[in-house]
DRENSEDO-810856 format. One record per residue: residue in one letter; x, y, z of N, C-alpha, C, O in turn. Coordinates in steps of 0.1 Angstrom, whole numbers, padded with zeros to 4 digits, always signed. Each point is the difference from the previous one (the first is absolute). Layout:
! DRENSEDO-810856
AXYZXYZXYZXYZ/...
END
This chain:
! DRENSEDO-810856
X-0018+0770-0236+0012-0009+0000+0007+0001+0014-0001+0011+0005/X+0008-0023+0004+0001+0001+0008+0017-0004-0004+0001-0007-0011/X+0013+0009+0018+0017-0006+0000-0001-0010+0007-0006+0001+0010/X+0013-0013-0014+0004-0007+0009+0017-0005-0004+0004+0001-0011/X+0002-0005+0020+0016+0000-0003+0003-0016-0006-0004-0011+0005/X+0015+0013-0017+0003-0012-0006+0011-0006+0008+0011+0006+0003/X-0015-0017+0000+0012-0008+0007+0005-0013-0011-0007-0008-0006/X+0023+0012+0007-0001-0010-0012+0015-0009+0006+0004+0005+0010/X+0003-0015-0013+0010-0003+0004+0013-0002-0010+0000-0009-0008/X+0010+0014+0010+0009+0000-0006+0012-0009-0011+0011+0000+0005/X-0012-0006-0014+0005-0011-0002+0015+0001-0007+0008-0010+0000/X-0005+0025-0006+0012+0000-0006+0001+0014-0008-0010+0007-0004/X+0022-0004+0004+0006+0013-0005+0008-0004-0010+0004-0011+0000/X-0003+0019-0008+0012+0000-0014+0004+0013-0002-0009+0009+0002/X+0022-0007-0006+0003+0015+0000-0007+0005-0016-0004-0010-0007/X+0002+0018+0002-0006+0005-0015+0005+0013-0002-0002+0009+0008/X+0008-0007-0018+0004+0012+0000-0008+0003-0013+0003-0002-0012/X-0019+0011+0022-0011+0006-0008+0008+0010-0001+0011+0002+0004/X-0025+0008-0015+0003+0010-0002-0014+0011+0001-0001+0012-0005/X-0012-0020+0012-0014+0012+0004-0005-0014+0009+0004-0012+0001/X-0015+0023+0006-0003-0011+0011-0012-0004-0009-0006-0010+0003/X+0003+0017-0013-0014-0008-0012+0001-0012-0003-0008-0009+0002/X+0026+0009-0009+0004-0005-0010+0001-0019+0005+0010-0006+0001/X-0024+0000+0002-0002-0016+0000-0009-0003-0007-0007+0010-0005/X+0004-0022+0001-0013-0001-0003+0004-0017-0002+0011-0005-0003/X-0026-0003+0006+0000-0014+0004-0011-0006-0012-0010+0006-0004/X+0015-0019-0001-0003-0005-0016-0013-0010+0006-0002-0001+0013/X-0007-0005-0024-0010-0010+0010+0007-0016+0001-0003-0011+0005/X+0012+0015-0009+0012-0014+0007+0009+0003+0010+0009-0008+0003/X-0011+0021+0004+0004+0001+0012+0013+0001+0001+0007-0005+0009/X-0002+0014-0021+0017+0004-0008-0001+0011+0006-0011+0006-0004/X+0019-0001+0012+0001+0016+0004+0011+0006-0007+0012-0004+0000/X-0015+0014-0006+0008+0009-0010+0000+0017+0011-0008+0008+0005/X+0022-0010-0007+0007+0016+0005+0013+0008-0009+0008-0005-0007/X-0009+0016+0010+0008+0008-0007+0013+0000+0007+0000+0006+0010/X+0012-0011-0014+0012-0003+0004+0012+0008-0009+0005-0007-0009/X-0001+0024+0011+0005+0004-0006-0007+0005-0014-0011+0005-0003/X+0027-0012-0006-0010+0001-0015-0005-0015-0006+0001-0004-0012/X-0006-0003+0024-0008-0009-0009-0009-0005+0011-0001+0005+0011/X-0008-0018-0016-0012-0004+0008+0007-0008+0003+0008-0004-0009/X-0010-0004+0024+0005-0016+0002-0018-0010+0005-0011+0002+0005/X+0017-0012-0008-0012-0007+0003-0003-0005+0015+0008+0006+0007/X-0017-0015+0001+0001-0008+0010-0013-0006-0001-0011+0005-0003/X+0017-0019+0009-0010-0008+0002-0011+0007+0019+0004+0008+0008/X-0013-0013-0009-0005+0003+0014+0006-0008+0014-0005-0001+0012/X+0017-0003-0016+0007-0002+0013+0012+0011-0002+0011-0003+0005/X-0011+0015-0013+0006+0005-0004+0018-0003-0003+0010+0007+0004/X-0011-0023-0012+0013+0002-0007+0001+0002-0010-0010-0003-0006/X+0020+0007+0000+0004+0007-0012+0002-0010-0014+0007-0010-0003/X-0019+0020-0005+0001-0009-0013+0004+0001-0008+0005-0010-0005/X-0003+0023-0005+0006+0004-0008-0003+0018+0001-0010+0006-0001/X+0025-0001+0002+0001+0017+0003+0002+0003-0015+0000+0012-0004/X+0003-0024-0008+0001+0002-0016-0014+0002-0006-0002+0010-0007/X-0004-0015+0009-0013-0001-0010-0006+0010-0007-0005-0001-0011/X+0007+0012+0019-0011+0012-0003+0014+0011-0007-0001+0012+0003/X+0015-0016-0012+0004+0011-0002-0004+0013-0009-0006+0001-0010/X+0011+0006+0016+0000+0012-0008+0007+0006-0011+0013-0002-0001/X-0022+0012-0012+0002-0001-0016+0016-0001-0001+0005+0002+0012/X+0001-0003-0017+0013+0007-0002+0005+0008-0002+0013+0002+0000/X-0025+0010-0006+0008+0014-0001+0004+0005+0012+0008+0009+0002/X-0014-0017+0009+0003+0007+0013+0016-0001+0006+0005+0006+0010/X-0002-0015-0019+0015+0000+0004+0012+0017-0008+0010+0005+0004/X-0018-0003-0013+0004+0011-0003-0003+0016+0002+0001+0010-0007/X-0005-0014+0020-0004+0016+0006+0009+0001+0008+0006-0009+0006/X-0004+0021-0004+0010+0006+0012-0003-0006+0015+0009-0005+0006/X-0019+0006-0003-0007+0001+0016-0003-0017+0002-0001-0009-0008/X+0000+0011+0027+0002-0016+0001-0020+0002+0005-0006+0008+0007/X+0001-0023-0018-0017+0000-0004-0001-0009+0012+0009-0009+0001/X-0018+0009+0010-0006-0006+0006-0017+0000+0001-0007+0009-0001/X+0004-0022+0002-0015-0004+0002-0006+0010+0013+0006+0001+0010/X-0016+0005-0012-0004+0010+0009-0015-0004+0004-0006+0005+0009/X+0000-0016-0020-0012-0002+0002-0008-0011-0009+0000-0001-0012/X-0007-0008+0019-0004-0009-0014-0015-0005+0007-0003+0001+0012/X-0006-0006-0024-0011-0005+0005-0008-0013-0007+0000+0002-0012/X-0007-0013+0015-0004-0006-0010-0010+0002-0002-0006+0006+0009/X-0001-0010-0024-0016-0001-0001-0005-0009+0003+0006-0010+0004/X-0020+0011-0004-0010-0004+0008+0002-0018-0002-0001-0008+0009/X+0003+0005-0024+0002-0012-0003+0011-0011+0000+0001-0012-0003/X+0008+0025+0010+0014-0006+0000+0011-0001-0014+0012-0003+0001/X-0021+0009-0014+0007-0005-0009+0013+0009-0003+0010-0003-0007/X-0013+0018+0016+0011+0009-0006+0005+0003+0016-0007-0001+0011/X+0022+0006-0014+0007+0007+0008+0008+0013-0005+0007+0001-0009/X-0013+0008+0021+0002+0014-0009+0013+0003+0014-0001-0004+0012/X+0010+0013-0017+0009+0004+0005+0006+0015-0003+0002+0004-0012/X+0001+0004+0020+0001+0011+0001+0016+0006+0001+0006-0008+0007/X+0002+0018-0011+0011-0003+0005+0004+0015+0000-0007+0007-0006/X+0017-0002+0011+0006+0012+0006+0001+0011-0010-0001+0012+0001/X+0004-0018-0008+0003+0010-0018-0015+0003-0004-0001+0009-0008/X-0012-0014+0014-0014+0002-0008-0004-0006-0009-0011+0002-0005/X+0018-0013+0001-0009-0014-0008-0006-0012+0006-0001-0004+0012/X-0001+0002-0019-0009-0016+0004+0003-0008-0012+0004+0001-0011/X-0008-0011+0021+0002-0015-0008-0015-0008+0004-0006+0001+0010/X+0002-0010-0023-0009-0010+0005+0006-0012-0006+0002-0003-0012/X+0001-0004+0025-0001-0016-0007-0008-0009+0004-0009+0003+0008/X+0012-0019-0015-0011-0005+0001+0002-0008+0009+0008+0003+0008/X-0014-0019-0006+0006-0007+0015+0011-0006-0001+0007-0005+0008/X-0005+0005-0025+0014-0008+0000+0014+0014-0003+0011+0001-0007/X-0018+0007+0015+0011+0008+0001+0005+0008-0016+0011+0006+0000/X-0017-0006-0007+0001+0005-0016-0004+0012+0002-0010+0004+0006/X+0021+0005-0014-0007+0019+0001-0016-0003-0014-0002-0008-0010/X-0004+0016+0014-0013+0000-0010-0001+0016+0000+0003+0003-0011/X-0004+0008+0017+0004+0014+0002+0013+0004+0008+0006-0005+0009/X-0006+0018-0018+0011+0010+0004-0002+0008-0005+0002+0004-0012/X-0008+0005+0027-0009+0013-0003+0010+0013+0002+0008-0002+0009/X-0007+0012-0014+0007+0010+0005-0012+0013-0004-0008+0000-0009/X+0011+0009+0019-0010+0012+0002+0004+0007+0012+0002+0012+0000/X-0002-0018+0012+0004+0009+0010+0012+0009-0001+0010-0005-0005/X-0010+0020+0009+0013+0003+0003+0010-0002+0012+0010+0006+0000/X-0015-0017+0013+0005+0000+0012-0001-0012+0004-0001-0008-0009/X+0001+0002+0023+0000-0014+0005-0016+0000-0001-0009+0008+0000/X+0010-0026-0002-0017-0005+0003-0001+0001+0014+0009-0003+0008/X-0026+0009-0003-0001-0007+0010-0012-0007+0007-0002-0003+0011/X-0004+0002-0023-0014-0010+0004-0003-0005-0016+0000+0007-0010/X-0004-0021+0010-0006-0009-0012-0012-0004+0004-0001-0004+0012/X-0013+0006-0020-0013-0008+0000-0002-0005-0014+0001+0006-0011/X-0005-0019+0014-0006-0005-0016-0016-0001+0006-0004-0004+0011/X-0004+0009-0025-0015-0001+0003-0003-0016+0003+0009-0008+0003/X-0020+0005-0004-0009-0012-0001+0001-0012-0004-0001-0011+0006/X+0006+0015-0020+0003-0014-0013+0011+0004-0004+0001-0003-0012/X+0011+0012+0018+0013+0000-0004+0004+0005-0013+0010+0000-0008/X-0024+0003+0008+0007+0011-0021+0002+0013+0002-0001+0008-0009/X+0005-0005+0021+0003+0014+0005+0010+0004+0012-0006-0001+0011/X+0017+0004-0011+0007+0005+0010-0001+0013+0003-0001+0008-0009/X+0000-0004+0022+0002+0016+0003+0014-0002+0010+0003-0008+0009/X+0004+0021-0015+0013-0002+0008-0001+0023+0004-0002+0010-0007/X+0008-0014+0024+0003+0012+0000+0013+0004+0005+0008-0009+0002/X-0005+0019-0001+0013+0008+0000+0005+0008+0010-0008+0006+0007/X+0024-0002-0004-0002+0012+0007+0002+0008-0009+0008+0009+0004/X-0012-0006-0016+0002+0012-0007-0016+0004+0001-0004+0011-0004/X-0004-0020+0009-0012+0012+0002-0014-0006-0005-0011+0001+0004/X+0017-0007-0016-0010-0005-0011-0004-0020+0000+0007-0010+0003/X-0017+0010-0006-0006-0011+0000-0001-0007-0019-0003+0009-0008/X+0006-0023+0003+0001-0002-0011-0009-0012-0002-0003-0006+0010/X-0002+0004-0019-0013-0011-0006+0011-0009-0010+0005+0006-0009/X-0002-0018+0011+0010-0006-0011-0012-0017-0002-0005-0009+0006/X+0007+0015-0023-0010-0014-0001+0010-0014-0007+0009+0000-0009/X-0015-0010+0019+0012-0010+0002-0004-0007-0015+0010-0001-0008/X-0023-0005+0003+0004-0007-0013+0006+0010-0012+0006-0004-0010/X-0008+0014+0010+0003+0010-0008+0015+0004-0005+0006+0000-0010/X-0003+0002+0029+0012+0003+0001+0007+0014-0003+0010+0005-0006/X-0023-0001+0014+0004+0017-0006-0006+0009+0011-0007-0005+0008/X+0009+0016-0007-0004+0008+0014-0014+0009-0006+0000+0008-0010/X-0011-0013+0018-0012+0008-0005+0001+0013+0004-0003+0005-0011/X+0006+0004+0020-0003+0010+0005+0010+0005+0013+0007-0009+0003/X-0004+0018+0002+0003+0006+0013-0014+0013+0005-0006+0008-0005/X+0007-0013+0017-0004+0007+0010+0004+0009+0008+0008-0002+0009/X-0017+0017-0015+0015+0008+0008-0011+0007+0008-0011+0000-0005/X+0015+0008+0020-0009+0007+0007+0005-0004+0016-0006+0007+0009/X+0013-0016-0006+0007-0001+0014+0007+0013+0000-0002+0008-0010/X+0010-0004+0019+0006+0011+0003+0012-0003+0007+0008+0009+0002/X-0003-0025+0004+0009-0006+0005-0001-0014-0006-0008-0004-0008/X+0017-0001+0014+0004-0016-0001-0012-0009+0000-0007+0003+0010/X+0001-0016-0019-0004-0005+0000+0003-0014+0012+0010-0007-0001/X-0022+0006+0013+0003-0009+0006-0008-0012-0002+0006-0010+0004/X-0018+0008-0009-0006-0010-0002-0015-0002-0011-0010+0008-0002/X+0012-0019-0003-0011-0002-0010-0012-0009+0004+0002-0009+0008/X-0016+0010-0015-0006-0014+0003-0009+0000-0012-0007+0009+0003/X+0003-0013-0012-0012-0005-0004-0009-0004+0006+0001-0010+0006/X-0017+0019-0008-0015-0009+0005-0006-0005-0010-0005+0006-0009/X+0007-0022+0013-0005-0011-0011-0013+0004-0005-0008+0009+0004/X+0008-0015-0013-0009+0002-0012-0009+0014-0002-0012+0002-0003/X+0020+0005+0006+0001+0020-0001+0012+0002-0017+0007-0008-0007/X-0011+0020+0006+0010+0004-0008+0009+0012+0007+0006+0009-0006/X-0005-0012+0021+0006+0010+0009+0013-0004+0006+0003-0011+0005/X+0005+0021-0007+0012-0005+0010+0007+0010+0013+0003+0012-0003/X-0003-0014+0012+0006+0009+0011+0014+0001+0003+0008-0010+0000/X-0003+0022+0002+0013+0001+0000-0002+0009+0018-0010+0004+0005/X+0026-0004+0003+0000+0005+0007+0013+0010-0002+0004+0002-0011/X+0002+0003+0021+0009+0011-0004+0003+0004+0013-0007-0001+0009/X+0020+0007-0009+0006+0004+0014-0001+0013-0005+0010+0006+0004/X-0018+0003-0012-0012+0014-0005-0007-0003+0016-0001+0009+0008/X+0000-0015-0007-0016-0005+0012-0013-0004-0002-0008-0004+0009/X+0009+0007-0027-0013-0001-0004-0001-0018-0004+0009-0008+0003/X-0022+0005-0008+0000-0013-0007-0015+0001-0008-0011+0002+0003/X+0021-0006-0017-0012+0005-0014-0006-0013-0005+0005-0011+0002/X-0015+0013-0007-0008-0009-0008+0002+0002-0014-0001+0012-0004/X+0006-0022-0006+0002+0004-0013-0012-0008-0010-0006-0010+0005/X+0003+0011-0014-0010-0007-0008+0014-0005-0012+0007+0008-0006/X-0006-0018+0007+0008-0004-0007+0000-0002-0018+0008-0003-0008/X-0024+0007+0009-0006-0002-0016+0003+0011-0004+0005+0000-0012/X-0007+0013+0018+0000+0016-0003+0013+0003+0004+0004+0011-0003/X+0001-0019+0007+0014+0005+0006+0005+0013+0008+0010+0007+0000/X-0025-0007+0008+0001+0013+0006-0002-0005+0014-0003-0011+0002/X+0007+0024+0010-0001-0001+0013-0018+0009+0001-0004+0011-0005/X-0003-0025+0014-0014+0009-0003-0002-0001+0016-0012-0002+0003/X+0020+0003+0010-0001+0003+0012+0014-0003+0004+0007-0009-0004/X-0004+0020+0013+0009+0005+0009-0005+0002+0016-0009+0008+0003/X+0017-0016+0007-0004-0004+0010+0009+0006+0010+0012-0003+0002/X-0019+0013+0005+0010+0013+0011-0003-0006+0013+0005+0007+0009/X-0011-0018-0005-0001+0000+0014+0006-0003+0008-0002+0002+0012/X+0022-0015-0017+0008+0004+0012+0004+0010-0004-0002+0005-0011/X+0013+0001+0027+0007+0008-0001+0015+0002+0000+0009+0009+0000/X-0009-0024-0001+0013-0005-0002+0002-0011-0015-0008-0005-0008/X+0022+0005+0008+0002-0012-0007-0011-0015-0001-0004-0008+0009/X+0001+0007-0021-0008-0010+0001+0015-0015-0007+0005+0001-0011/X-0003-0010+0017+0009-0010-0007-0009-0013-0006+0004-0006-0010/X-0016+0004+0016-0002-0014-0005-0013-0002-0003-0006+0010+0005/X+0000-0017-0010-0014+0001-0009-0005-0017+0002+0008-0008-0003/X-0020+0003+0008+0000-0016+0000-0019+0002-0002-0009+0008+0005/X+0009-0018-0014-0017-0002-0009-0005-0010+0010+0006-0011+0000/X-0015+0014+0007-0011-0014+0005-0008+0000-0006-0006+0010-0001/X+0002-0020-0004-0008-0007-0011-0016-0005+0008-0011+0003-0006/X+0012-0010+0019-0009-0005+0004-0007+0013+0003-0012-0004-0001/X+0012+0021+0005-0006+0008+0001-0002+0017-0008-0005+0010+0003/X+0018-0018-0017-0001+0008-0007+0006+0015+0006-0006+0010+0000/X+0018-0011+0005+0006+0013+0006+0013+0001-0003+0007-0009-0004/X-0003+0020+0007+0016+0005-0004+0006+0003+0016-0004+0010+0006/X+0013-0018-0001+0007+0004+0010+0015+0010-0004+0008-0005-0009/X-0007+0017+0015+0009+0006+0001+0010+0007+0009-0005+0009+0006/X+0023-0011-0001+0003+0004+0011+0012+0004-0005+0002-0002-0012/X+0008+0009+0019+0010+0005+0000+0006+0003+0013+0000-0008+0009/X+0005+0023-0007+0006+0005+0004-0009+0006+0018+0002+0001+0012/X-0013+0001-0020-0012+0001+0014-0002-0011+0005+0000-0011-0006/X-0004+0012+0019-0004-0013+0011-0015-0005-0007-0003-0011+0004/X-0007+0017-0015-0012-0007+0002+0000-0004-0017+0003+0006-0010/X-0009-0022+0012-0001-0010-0012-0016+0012-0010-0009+0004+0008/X+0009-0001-0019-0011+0011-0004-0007-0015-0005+0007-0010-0003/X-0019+0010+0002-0007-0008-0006-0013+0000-0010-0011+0000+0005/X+0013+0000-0019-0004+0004-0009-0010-0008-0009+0004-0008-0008/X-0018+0012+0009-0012-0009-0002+0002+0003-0020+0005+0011-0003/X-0009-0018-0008+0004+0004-0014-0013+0001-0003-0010-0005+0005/X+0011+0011-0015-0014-0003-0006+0001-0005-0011+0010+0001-0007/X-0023-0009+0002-0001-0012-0008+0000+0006-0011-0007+0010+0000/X+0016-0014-0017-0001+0007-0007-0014+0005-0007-0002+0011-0003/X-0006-0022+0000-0012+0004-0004-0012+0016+0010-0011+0005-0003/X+0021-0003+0013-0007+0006+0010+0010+0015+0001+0001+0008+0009/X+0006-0009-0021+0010+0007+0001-0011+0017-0009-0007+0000-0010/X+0010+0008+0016-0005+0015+0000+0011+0011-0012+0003+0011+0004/X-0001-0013-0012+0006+0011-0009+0001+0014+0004+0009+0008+0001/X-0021-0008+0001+0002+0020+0003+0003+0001+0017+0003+0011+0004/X-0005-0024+0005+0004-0001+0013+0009-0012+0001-0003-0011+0004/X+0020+0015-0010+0007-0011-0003+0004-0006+0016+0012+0001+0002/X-0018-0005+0006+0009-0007+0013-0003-0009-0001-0011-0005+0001/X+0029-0006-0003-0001-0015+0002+0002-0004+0013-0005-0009+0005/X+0016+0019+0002-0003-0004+0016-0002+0005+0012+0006+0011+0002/X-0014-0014+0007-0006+0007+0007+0008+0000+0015+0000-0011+0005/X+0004+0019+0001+0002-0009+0011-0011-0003+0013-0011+0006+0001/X+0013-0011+0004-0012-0014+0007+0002+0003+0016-0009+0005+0007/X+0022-0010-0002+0004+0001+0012+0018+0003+0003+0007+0001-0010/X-0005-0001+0017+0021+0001+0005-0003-0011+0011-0010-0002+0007/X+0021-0003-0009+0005-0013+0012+0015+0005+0007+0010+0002-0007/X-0011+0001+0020+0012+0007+0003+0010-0013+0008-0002-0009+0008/X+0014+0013-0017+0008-0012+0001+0009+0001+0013+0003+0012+0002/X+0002-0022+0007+0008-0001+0013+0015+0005-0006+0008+0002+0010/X-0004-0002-0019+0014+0003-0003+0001+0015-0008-0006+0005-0009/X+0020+0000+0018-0004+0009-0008+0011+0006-0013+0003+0010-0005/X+0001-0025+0003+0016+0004-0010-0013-0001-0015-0012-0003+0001/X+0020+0004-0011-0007+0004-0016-0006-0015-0002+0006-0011+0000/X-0014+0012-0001-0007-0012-0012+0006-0007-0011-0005+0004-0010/X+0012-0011+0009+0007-0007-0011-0008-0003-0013+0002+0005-0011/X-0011-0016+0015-0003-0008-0011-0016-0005+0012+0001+0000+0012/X-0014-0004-0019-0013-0006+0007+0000-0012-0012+0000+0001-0012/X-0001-0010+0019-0007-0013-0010-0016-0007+0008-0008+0003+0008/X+0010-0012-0015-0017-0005+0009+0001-0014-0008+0006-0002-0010/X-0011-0005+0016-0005-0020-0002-0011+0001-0012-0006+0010-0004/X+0007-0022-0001-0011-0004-0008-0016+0003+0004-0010+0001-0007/X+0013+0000+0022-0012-0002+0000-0008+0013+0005-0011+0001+0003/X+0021+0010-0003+0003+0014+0007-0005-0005+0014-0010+0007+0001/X+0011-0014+0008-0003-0001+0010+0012+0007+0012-0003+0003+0012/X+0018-0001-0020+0009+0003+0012+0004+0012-0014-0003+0001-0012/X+0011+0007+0024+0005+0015-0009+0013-0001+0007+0001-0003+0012/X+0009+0006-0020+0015+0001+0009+0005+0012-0004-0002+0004-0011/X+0008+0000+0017+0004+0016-0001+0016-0002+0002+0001-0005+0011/X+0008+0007-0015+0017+0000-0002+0006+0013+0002-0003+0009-0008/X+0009-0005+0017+0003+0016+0004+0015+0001-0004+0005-0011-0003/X+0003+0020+0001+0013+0007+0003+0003-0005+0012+0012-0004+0000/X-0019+0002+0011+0006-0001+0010+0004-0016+0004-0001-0003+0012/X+0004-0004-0018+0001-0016-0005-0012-0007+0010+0004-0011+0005/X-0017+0016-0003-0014-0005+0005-0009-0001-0006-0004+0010-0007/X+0000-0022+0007-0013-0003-0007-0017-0001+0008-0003-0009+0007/X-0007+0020-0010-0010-0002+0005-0008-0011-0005+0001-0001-0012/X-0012-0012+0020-0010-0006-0012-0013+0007+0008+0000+0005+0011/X-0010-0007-0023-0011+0008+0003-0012-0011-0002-0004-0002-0011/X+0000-0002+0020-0012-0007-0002-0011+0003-0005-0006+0006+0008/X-0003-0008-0023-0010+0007-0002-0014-0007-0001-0004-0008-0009/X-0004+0014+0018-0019-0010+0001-0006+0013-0008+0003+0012-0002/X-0014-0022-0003-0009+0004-0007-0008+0005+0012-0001-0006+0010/X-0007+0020-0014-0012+0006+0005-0011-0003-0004-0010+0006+0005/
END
């Protein structure tokens, strides 16, 4: 893989009073949804303001002591659900017309990472209390927690059509869970830092991982059918990409077509990473 720098040009600012630098996510009608306090506000892609009502929250929340703010939200794959995270440790899923459909409670602390699997019949939500939760959305009920972090959960991913899910952890570690067994069947020590963000390439089947260290870890999976029981490793690592910046790793996303990799730091810089095939 070789960097090359994103030049882009500027067209407009709006003030937002977020509340995580996660906390966006963009609809396939090109509605950007952010966390604004204690609620979501909408925008069109010229970012004006469409409705900061739509997505309210239950009303028991009016009767809690503490002021609840959005800390985190994400959509599924299909767009049909929006899951939302909020400071107290619940979640909400609604649907696109803004209708609650769950209202999950389990955590003891703030949310701070949401993944829904494949076909959206599964949310994984994690925590700073440490633990990771399995909440099944037609059910409407919480399958399981995941316990074995040792700090704050920082990020989740599901590998498609696996029964595996990856969690990372400011532990340093980042585990492999079998979501059928509900067990952690690999534990991953090779940064030595905070790991924050987790991103799936599909076109070569790998797990990109970065944080707090300068180098992107890059993680080859193995196919489940190719998967070893008594030699449980789903990921391997492959190579490190040592990054030009040296503030924390935010968040890694990548294109449809994994052709560009963008890397989002603490330090308000964004790397893009050009990727050729060998």
């Amino acid at each position: 893989m070789e960097h090359s720098y994103l030049r882009t040009q500027l067209n407009q600012i709006i003030g937002l009073n977020t509340t995580r630098a996660k906390s966006i996510c963009c609809t396939k009608d090109d509605i950007i949804l952010t966390a604004q306090a204690e609620g979501v506000g909408e925008f069109n892609s010229s970012l004006s303001p469409i409705s900061k009502d739509k997505f309210k929250p239950p009303k028991t929340f009016d009767d809690q002591d503490e002021t609840i703010s959005v800390v985190d939200l994400t959509l599924s794959d299909n767009n049909d659900f929006l899951a939302v995270g909020y400071s107290n440790g619940e979640i909400v899923v609604y649907n696109q017309d803004g209708e609650i459909l769950n209202h999950f409670v389990g955590h003891r602390r703030q949310i701070s990472c949401l993944q829904f699997n494949s076909d959206s019949s599964i949310l994984a939500s994690g925590s700073l209390d440490n633990d990771v939760i399995l909440w099944d959305i037609s059910a409407d009920t919480g399958i399981c927690r995941l316990v074995g972090h040792q700090n704050a959960i920082t990020d989740l991913c599901f590998i498609p059509n696996t029964k595996w899910l990856v969690s990372s952890s400011k532990d340093t570690h980042i585990r492999v869970w079998d979501i059928e067994l509900q067990t952690c069947i690999q534990t991953v020590t090779t940064a030595a830092s905070e790991i924050w963000t987790l991103c799936y390439i599909s076109l070569h089947k790998q797990l990109l991982c970065a944080g707090r260290s300068r180098e992107i870890f890059v993680f080859n999976i193995t196919p489940e059918d190719g998967f070893d029981s008594m030699n449980p490793i789903v990921l391997s690592l492959t190579f490190q990409i040592e990054r030009t910046i040296s503030h924390r790793a935010q968040s890694i996303i990548t294109n449809k077509d994994n052709s560009l990799i963008a890397v989002a730091s603490t330090g308000k810089t964004l790397e893009r990473w050009t990727v050729h095939d060998i």
